[in-house]
C-alpha positions in Angstrom: 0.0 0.0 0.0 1.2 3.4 -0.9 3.1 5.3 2.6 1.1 8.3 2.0 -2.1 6.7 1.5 -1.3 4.2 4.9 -0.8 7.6 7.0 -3.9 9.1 5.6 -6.0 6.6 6.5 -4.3 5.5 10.1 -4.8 9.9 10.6 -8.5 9.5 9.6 -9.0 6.8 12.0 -7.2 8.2 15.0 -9.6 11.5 14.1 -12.5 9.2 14.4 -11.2 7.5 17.8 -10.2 10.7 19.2 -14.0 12.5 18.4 -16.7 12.8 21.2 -20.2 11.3 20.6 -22.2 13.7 19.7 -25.2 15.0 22.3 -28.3 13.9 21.6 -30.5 16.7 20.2 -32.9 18.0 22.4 -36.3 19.4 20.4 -38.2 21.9 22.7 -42.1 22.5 23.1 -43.1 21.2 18.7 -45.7 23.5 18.7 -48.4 20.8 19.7 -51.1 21.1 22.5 -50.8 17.2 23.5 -47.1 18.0 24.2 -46.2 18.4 28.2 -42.1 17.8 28.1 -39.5 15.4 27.9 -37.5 14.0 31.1 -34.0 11.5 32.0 -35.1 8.0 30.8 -35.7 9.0 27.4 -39.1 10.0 28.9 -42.2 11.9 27.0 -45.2 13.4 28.6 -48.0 14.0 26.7 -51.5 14.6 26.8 -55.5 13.8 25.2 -58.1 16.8 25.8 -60.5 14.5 24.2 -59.8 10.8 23.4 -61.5 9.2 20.2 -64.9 7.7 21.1 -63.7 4.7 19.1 -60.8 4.1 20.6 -61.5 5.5 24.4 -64.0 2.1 24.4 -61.1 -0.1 22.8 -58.8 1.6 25.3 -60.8 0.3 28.1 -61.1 3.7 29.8 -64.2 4.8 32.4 -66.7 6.8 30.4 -66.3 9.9 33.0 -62.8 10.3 32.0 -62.3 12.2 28.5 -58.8 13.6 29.1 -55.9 11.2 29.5 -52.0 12.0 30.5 -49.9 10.1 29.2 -46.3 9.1 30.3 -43.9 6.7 27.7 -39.9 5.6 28.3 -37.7 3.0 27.2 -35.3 3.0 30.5 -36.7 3.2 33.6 -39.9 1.7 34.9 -39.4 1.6 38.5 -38.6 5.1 38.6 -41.3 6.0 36.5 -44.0 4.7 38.5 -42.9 5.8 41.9 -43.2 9.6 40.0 -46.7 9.1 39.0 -47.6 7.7 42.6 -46.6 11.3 43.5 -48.4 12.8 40.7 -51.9 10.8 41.6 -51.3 12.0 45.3 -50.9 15.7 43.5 -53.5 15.6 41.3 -57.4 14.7 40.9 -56.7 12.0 38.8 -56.9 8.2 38.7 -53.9 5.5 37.1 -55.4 3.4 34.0 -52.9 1.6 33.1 -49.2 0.7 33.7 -47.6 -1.7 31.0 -43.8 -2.5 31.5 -42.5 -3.6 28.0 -39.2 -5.2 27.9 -37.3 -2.7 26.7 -34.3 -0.9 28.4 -32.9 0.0 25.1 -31.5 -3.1 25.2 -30.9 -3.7 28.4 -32.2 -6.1 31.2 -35.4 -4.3 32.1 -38.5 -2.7 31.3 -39.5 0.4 29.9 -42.9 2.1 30.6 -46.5 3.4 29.4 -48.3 5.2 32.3 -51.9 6.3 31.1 -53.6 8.9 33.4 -57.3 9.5 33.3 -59.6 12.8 34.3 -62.2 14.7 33.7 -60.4 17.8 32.9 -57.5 18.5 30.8 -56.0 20.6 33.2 -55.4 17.7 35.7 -54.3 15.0 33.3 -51.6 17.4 31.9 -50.9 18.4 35.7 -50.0 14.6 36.3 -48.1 14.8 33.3 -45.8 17.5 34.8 -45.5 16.5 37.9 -44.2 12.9 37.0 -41.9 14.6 34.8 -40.6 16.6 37.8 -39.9 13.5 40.1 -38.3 11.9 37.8 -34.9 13.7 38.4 -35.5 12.2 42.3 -36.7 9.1 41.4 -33.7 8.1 39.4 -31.4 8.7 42.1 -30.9 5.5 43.3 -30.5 3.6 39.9 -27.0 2.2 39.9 -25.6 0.6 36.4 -22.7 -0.4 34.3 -21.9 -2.2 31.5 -22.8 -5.6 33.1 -26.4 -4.7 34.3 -28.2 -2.2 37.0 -29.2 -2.0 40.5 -32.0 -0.3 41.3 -33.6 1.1 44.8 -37.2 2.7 45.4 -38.5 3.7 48.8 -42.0 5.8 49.5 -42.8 6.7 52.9 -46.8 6.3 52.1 -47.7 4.3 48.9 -50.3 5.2 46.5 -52.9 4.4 43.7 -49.9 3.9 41.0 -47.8 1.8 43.4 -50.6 -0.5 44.1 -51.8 -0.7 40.7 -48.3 -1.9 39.1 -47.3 -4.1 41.9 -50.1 -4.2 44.7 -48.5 -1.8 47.5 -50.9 -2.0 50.6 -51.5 2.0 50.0 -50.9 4.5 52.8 -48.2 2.6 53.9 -44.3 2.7 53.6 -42.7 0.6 50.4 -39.8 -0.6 48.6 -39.0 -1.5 46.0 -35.3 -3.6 45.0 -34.0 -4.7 41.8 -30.8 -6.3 40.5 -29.9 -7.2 36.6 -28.3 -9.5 36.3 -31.2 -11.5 38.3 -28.2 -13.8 40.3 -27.5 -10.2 42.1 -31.0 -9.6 43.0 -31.8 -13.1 44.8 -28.5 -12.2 46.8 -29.9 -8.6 47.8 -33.6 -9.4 48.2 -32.3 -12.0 50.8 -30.1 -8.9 52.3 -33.2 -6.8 52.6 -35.6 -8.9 54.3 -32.8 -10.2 56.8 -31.7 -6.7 57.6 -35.1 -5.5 59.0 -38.4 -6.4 59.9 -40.3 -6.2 56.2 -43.3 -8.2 54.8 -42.9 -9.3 51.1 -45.7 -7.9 48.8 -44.0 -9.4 45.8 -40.9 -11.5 44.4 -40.4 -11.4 40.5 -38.4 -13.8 39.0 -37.2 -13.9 35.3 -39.4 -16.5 34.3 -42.7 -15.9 36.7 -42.8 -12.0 36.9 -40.5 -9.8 35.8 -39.4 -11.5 32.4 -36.2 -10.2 32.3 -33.1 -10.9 33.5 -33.6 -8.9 37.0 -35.0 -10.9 39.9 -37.1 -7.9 41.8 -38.4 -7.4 45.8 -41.1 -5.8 46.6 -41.5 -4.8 50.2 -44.1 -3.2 52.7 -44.0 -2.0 56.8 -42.8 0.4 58.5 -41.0 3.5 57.1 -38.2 3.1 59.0 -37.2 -0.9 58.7 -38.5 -0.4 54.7 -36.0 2.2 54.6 -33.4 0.4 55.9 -33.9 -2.6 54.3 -33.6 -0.6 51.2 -30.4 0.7 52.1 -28.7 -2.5 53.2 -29.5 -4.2 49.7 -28.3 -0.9 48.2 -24.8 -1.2 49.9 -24.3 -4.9 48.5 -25.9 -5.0 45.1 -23.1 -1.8 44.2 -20.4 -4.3 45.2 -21.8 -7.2 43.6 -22.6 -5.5 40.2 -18.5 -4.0 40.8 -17.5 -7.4 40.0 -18.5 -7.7 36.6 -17.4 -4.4 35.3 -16.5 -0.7 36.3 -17.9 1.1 38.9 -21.7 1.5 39.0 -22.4 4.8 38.1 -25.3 6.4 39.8 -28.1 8.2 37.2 -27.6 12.0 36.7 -29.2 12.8 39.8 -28.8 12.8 43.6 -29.3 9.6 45.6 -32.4 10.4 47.7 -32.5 6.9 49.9 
């Protein structure tokens, strides 16, 4: 191969190695009335003033509610719905629905679509915004790397979205515990319930539950032993999840456990 043509491509290539990636582009407000915003999680709120006759009976949706909010993510679930249990608590609206599709961009969990329904526009798109708005808290405690995630929810009083997606006794404290790959989330559900006094609401397995590879805790009691049981599974699933590749990173937001 010609020497000039060798050190023209080996510079090309070393230009290529050497570049950053470039930033996603972020769109603002597209000039749309069912658009709220966009959120970490590769999240979009929007929002229905008046569903479809047609489709609000194929939908499933109570009669008395015309307006839906509408929350959709690829990364993310867990987060997600602990936001719009803040939102329902917020707002005078009721959860619909919460489907989890496998998704994670390709990782080993579940993405999200979070339907909202009311009888004004006003308070579907007020959900909408303040799910949005938690999400930068919710995310705090979401721990990953290149091997898989750890993942940590606690609510001092569950509500209507918590109960709906995974049957939190509401009013009272909750947690919620993941690890991906599922081997590390046997090991720290058995942490949790060991390290304080905790009743299980649920245990999803790959296979049963979850359908992923993350095995998943779900716990109930008093704030202060959920909290802690939370914590203690916290501590070892970042050590565990260390072992298969660099430090877990925590999401772009402040730990709040």
């Amino acid at each position: 191969m010609d020497e000039n043509l060798m050190e023209r491509v080996m510079d090309e290539v070393m230009k290529k190695m050497g570049e950053k990636k470039e930033a996603p582009r972020v769109i603002g407000n597209p000039g749309v009335t069912e658009f709220v915003g966009t959120a970490i999680g590769d999240t979009i709120g929007l929002v229905i003033a008046n569903v479809d006759h047609h489709l609000h009976g194929f939908m499933k949706i109570d009669p008395k509610y015309k307006s839906i909010g509408i929350i959709g993510a690829r990364t993310g679930a867990g987060p997600h719905i602990m936001a719009a249990d803040e939102a329902v608590k917020a707002t005078n609206t009721e959860i619909i629905s919460i489907e989890l599709p496998r998704d994670t961009k390709g990782g080993a969990g579940h993405g999200c679509l979070i339907l909202f329904g009311a009888e004004d526009v006003s308070d579907a798109r007020r959900a909408v915004e303040v799910t949005l708005k938690e999400l930068d808290r919710t995310f705090g405690d979401v721990y990953g790397n290149n091997a898989g995630h750890i993942e940590l929810q606690y609510t001092a009083r569950a509500s209507y979205a918590c109960n709906k997606a995974w049957g939190a006794p509401i009013g009272k404290a909750f947690g919620l515990i993941v690890g991906a790959p599922a081997a590390i989330g046997v090991v720290i559900a058995d942490t949790a319930v060991k390290a304080a006094n905790v009743d299980i609401v649920l245990y999803a397995s790959p296979s049963t539950t979850s359908f992923t590879n993350e095995a998943i805790l779900f716990i109930s009691g008093d704030s202060g032993a959920v909290r802690q049981a939370v914590i203690a599974a916290r501590e070892l699933g970042i050590k565990l999840l260390e072992t298969l590749g660099n430090e877990p990173a925590p999401s772009s937001t402040k730990p709040y456990i």
